[in-house]
C-alpha positions in Angstrom: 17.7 19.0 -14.1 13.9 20.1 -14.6 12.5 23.3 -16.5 12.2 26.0 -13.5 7.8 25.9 -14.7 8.1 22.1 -13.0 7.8 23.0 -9.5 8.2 19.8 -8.0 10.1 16.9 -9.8 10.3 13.4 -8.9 13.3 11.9 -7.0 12.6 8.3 -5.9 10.0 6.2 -7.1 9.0 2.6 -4.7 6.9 -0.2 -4.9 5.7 0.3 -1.6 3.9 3.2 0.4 5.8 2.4 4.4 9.5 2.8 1.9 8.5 6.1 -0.2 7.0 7.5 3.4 10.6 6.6 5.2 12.3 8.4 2.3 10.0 11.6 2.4 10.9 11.9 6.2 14.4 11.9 5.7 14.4 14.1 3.5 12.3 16.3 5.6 14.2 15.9 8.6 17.1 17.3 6.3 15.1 20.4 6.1 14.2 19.4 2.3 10.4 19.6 1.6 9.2 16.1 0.4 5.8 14.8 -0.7 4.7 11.2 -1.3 2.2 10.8 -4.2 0.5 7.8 -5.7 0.1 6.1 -1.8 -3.9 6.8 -2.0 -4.6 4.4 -4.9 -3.8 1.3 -3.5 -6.5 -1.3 -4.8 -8.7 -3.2 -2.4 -6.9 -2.8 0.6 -8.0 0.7 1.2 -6.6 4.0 2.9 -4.2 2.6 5.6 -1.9 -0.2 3.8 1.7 0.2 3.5 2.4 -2.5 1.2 3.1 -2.9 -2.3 1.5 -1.4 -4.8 1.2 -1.8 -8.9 1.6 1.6 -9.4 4.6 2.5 -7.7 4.9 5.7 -5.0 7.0 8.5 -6.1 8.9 11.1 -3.7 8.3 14.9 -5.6 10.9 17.6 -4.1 11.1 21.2 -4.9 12.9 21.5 -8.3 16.1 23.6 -6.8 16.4 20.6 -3.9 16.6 17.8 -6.5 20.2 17.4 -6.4 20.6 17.6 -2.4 17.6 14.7 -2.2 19.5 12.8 -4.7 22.7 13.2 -3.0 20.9 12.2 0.7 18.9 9.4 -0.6 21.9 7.7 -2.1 24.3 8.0 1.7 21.3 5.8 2.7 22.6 2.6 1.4 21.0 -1.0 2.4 23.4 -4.3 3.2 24.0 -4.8 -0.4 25.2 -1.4 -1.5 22.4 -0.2 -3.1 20.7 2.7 -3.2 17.3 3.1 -1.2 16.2 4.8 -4.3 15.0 3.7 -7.7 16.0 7.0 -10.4 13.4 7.4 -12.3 
């Protein structure tokens, strides 16, 4: 858990802006506030391209949320039983 004077911490990072966007809506559908940061640097490609990126997108929450996003991000499992979430 984060220091109360870190507002927002991160709870997912991707390596694609369309999967960090997916995971920010669910969140926010939950009635958790979500923000997508490090989408707008995407190289060459410009402002609209989901793909991957070098960087990496990262999902930020409100600190006292963390846990809930954790624990909704991680019911979202894919085929293989992973998480749709990378911890950072």
């Amino acid at each position: 858990m984060h220091e109360r004077n870190d507002p927002w911490v991160v709870v997912a990072s991707f390596g694609a802006v369309w999967e960090a966007d997916f995971a920010a809506e669910t969140l926010r559908e939950a009635g958790i506030p979500a923000h997508v940061e490090g989408g707008q640097n995407v190289a060459i490609f410009g402002l609209g391209y989901q793909g991957p990126t070098q960087f990496g997108v990262r999902v930020r929450v409100p600190w006292h949320r963390e846990l809930d996003a954790r624990e909704l991000l991680d019911l979202d499992d894919d085929a293989h039983g992973e998480s749709i979430a990378d911890r950072p």
